[in-house]
C-alpha positions in Angstrom: 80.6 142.9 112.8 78.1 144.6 110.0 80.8 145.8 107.7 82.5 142.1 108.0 79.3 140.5 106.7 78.6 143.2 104.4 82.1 143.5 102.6 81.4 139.5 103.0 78.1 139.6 100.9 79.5 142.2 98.1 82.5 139.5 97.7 79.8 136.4 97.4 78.6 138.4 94.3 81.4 139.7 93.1 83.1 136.1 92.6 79.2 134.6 91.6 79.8 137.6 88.8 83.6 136.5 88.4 82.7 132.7 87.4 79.2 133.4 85.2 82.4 135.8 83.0 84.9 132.8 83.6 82.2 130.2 81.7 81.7 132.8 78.6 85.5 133.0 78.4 85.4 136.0 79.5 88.6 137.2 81.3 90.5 140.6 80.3 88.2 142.8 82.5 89.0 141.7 86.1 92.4 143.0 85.8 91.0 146.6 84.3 88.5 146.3 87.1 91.3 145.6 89.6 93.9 148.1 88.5 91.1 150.5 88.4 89.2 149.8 91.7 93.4 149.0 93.7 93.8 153.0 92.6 90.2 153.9 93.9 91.4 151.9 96.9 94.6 153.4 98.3 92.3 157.1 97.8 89.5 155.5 100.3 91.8 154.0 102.9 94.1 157.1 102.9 90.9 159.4 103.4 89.2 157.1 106.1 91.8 155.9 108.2 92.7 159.5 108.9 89.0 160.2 110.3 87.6 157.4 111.3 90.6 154.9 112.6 90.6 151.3 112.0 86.7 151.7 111.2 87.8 153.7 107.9 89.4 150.3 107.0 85.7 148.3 106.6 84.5 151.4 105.1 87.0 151.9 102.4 86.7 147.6 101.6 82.8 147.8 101.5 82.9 151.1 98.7 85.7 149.2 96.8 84.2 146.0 96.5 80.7 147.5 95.4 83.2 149.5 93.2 84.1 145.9 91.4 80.5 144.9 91.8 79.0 148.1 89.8 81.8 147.8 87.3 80.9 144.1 86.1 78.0 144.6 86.2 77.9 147.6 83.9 80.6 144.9 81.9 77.5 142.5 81.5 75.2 144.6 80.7 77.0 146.6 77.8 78.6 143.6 77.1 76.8 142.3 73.6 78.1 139.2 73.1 77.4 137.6 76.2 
């Protein structure tokens, strides 16, 4: 039930994030992010599943949606004209 509520949480912020970019017009970096975090993605689930089982699968959701998290935000804050 933790990892649920955590994956839950990073999601909450990730789409809070998502709209504050949508209002500044803001909208080429969520597929980047995407592509980039869907690749990270198939590399956590492979490598979990095998050791930890259906468990692996929470795991591997919570690191890529911080993954999408630390990349917008490192979006915003490099971002200038925001």
């Amino acid at each position: 039930m933790i990892p649920l509520s955590i994956t839950s949480l990073a999601l909450l912020l990730f789409e809070s994030l998502k709209s504050y970019l949508v209002s500044c017009e803001v909208f080429r970096p969520f597929m980047v992010i995407h592509l980039v975090t869907l690749a990270f993605h198939a590399f956590w689930c492979w490598l979990l599943v095998q050791s930890l089982g259906t468990f692996g699968i929470c795991i591997a959701t919570i690191i890529s949606e911080s993954t999408n998290i630390l990349y917008l935000l490192i979006y915003v804050k490099y971002q200038e004209d925001l």
